[in-house]
Every structure is written in C-alpha cells, then in structure tokens.
C-alpha positions, -999 to +999 in steps of 0.1 A: -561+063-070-564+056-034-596+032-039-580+014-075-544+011-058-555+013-023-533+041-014-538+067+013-561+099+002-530+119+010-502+097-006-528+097-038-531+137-042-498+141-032-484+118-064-509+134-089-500+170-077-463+164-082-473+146-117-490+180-130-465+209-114-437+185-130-450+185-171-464+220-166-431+231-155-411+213-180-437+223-209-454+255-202-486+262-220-469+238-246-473+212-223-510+218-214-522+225-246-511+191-255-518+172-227-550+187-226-558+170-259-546+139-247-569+141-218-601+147-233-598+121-260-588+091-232-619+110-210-644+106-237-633+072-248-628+055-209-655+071-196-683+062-223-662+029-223-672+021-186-706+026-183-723-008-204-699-025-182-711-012-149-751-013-163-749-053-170-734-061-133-753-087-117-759-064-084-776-038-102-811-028-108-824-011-135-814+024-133-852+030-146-869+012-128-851+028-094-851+063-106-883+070-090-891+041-070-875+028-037-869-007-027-861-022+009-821-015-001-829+014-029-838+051-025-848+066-060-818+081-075-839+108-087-844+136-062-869+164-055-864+196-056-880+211-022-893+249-024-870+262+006-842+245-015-853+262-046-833+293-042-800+272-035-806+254-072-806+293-084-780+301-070-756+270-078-769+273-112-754+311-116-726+300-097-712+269-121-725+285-154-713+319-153-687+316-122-659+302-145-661+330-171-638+352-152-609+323-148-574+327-161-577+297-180-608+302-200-589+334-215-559+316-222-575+291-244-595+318-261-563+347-264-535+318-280-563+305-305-550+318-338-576+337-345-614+351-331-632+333-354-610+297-336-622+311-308-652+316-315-655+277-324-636+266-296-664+283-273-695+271-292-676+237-296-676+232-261-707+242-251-719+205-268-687+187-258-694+194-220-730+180-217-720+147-241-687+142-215-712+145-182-735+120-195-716+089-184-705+101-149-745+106-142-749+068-156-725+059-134-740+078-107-775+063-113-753+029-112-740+031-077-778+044-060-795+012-081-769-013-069-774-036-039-737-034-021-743-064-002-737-084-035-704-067-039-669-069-032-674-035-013-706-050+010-729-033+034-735-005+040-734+018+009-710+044+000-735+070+007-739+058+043-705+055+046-700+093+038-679+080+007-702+098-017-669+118-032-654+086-040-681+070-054-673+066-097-640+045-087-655+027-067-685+019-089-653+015-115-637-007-088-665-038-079-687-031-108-663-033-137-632-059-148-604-050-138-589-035-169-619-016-172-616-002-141-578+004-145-587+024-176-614+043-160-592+056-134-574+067-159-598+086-174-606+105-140-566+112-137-569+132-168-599+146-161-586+164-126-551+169-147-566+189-173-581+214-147-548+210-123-519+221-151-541+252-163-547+263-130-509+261-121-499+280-150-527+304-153-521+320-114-482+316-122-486+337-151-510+365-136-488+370-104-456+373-126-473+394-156-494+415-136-480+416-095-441+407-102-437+425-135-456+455-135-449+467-100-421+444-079-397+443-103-403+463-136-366+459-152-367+420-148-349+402-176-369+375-197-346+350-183-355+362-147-393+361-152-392+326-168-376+315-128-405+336-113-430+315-133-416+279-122-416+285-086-451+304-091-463+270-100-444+254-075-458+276-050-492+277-059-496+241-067-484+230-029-507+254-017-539+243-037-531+204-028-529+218+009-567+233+003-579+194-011-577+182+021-608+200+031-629+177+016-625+145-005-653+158-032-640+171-064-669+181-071-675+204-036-638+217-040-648+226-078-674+248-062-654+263-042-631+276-065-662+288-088-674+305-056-644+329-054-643+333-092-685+343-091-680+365-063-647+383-069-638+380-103-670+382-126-682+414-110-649+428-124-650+413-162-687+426-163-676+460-155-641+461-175-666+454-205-697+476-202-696+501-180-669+527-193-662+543-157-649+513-140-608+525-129-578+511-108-604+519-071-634+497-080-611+464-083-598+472-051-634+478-033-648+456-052-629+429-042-630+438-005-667+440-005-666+411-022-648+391+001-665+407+030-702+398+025-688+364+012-673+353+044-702+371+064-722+347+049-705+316+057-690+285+045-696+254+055-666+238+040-639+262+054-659+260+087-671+297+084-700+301+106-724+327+093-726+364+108-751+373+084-785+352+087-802+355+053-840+349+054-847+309+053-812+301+072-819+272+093-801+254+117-790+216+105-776+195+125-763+226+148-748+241+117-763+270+101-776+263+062-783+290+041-808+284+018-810+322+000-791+330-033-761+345-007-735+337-036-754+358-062-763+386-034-727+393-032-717+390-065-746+421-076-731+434-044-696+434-059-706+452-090-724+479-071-692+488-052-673+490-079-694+511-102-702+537-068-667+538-059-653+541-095-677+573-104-670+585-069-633+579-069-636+599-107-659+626-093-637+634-067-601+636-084-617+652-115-630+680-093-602+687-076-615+676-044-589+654-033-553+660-040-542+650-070-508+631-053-531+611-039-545+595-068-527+558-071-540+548-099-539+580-117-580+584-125-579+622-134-574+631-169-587+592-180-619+608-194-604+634-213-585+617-230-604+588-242-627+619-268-592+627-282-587+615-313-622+592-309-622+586-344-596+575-351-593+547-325-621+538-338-612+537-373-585+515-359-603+493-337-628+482-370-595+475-391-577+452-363-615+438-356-615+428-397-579+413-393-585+394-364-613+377-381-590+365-412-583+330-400-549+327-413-534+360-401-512+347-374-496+319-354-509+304-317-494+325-290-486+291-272-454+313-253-477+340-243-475+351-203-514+353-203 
C-alpha cells in the first residue's frame, strides 16, 4: 500500500490493521472463516495473474539465464549455500516447518471442521496448496534480481541496495506491471497479510478469555460478559502487534519472529501434552521460562538483543554478533527437557509427601492414580467417540466455538 498509493509505511499498516480488528470484531470466526476463503481464491488468481506480466517487461533478463550468471548490473539470483551458514538453513528450516504447529490458529481450523476425517483433508490439502501459492512470489522474486532498474520508473540503484528488499513484490508489481495489474496484485498481498492478521486477532482473544479470563480471573462471567472480553482482546492485541511491525518492514522477518516464539515456547509444550504422559500444570510454567531464558540469552538481532551466550561459530558482522549455530532448535530440545525433569520431579515430590500438599498449585498428587481407575473403560469410550468422530456427517462446524 505505501509503494501502489504512495502512502507512509505507518499510515499504510495503520489502515490495514484497523480494516482486520474491524470484520473480525463484527464477524468472529464467522468472519474469518469467510474471508479467509475470499483471500485465498483472489491470492491464487492475482498472484499467478502477475507474473507473465512482469516476465515479458522490456527491462528484464531472463530469469534463467541470470540465475547463475552475473552481469555488469546482475548478481545471480540464485545463491549458495556457505558451510558456516549451513547450520542456520537447519535451523530456519525446523523453525518455519514445525514452528507453526503449536499456533492458536492452526487448531482452530482443524477443531470447527465438522469432522476428523475434514480435517484430516484440510491438512493434507494444504500441504499442496502452500508450495503451488509460493511459486509466483519466487518468480517475482527471480524478476526483480534479473531486472536492470535503470530502465525503470523506479531507476538506479536497486531495491536491494536501497535496503528496500521487504518491499520488493509491489514494487516489481508497481514498474513492471500495468497498472491494473499492479492494482490487483496489491490486492492480492492485502489478503494475503489479512488472512494471517484476523486469525491471529481472534485466536489470542479467544485463549486469554477461555483459558486466563475465564478459568481463573473471573470464573462466574456471563456469556454476554465474555463476548465484551473477546472484542477488546482483539482490540488490545491487535494495537499491540501493529506496534511490533514497526521493527522491521519485512513480512517475511516479522513472520519469523512470530514462528520463533511459537518453536521455542509453544511446541515443546504440544510435544509433551501428547506423548509423554507425566507432563502437569509445573512443566508449562518452567518450560516456558527456560524457554524464554536461553532464547533471549542467545540474542536477536531484530529486537536489538545482543547475545550473552556465544554459541560456537558466532561471529562478529558488521560489529553485531551473528549466530550461525542451530540456537532456535537448542532451546526448543532445551524447553522439552525442562519440562519433562520438572514435571516428574514436581510429581515425585508431592507424590511422596515431600513437600506439603497445600503447596501444590496445580494439584499434581493423586493425578496418577487416578488415571488406572476405571482404564478400561475410558478406553472403551475413547474407541467409540474415535469411531463417531470419523463419521463425516455427525455434526455441524463449531464456527461459535471460543477455541
């Protein structure tokens, strides 16, 4: 928006922050279930739409004839991948493909599908859909490092010298394509960052009012005043995650950063809420703040974090410290540790008696011997509701669920 309608960065995020905390409040999960649909059709279409466009520009070179060769103006668009840089790839690769398993929204999708077996579809679905939508933004990518800037509207020097690198698929939508084109193509990144925006609103919203307001600030709260606690849970969340865009101009960096938090904090406690049948109320706790510890120990670059903890191959760059070990994965395994050491010791203890039983919070004694009671019948019960759930027909979307 700020390169297509020349508008400030700020005005520009400001306008499509009020857009999404505006439907999603006046819609709910109705409204982003929608939407979302919507905003992946007009995605697919604009974005796939944009790229013959942008290939047949006068100004640009073939994409494959620059993809591994350089020209006095061109640097092959292609890169290497260095061997101190190697464990970095690793470690971004974990982070993006199994960081966004433990978000809010993810479940949401999965747990208002009308059935497992929709889920089930829905997941498998996507895992093609996702690849086929990043094709054209790495065209378009591949576009802007073949294209000689001088013959543009946009001149010398490049976006990439001009540190505009976040900005670079509007304005390779901007002097590459017609204008329509490029209008529709904007349009097409405005859904795109919408789509993410409106669940992300509503799935924090709904976790601080289910699981923090509900369950332990106000447990007699009236439907009526819960649906008031969700709205200004979105309003207050939403102001506060525009506020964190101003970091950097880079979806793509800010993306990360949420998926950072997620890998570190929240998929150490999905893994262990699923297999390891000793996790209680103490590991979240420990696991989060160990967690968080090690993360911030090791840095971050974007929220200006200098590193206390020097993993092996951190080298200074431009007098900032880069680390170039796996440190996002290191403190994710260290999460999981914590939790399963402090959740057998937090059960060891109050099971023997050795602390006080008053003290135990989150009431761990007496968990394990319960669970053998009845077994079998749980069990018995668990296979039934597993062989209902997998009837496609046997219930409606829980589109007004608080999860």
């Amino acid at each position: 928006m700020s390169v297509i309608l020349d508008l400030s960065y700020t005005v520009s995020i400001w306008i499509s922050a009020a857009v999404a905390i505006t439907y999603t409040l006046l819609g709910g999960l109705y409204s982003v279930a929608y939407t979302d649909i919507i905003q992946l059709i007009l995605i697919f279409i604009s974005l796939w739409l944009c790229v013959p466009f942008s290939l047949i520009n006068p100004a640009m070179t073939d994409i494959t004839q620059t993809a591994f060769n350089s020209s006095s103006f061109l640097s092959p668009w292609v890169g290497t991948l260095e061997e101190d840089r190697a464990w970095m790839w690793i470690d971004n690769f974990l982070l993006l493909g199994l960081g966004n398993l433990g978000l809010q929204n993810f479940h949401q999708r999965t747990l208002s599908a009308s059935s497992s077996s929709t889920a089930k579809i829905i997941c498998f679905s996507a895992a093609f859909i996702v690849p086929t939508l990043g094709i054209p933004p790495i065209l378009l990518g591949a576009v802007a490092a073949s294209t000689n800037w001088n013959l543009t509207s946009y001149g010398s020097p490049s976006p990439f010298e001009r540190r505009e690198t976040g900005l670079v698929l509007p304005i390779v939508l901007q002097h590459l394509t017609p204008t329509y084109i490029s209008i529709i193509g904007i349009g097409a990144m405005a859904a795109a960052v919408m789509s993410s925006t409106d669940s992300a609103l509503l799935s924090a919203a709904s976790i601080f009012t289910s699981n923090i307001y509900k369950n332990i600030l106000r447990t007699q709260a009236s439907d009526t005043e819960i649906q008031w606690v969700i709205r200004l849970s979105v309003v207050v969340v939403g102001l506060a995650g525009t506020s964190l865009t101003f970091l950097d101009n880079s979806v793509l960096m800010i993306w990360m950063l949420r998926s950072d938090l997620t890998y570190t904090l929240m998929l150490p406690q999905l893994v262990c809420i699923l297999f390891f049948s000793v996790s209680n109320g103490y590991r979240a706790v420990m696991g989060c703040v160990v967690g968080l510890l090690l993360r911030a120990l090791c840095g971050e670059l974007l929220l200006g974090l200098p590193p206390i903890i020097k993993f092996p191959g951190c080298t200074l760059v431009n007098g900032v410290y880069v680390q170039r070990s796996p440190i996002r994965t290191f403190c994710m395994l260290s999460a999981v540790a914590a939790i399963l050491l402090f959740s057998y010791l937090a059960s060891l203890l109050f099971n023997k008696g050795l602390i006080p039983e008053r003290w135990d919070v989150f009431k761990v004694k007496g968990q394990q011997s319960k669970q053998p009671q009845g077994g079998a019948k749980s069990d018995a019960k668990d296979e039934k509701l597993k062989m209902l759930k997998e009837n496609d027909d046997v219930c409606e979307p829980m589109l007004e669920s608080p999860c």
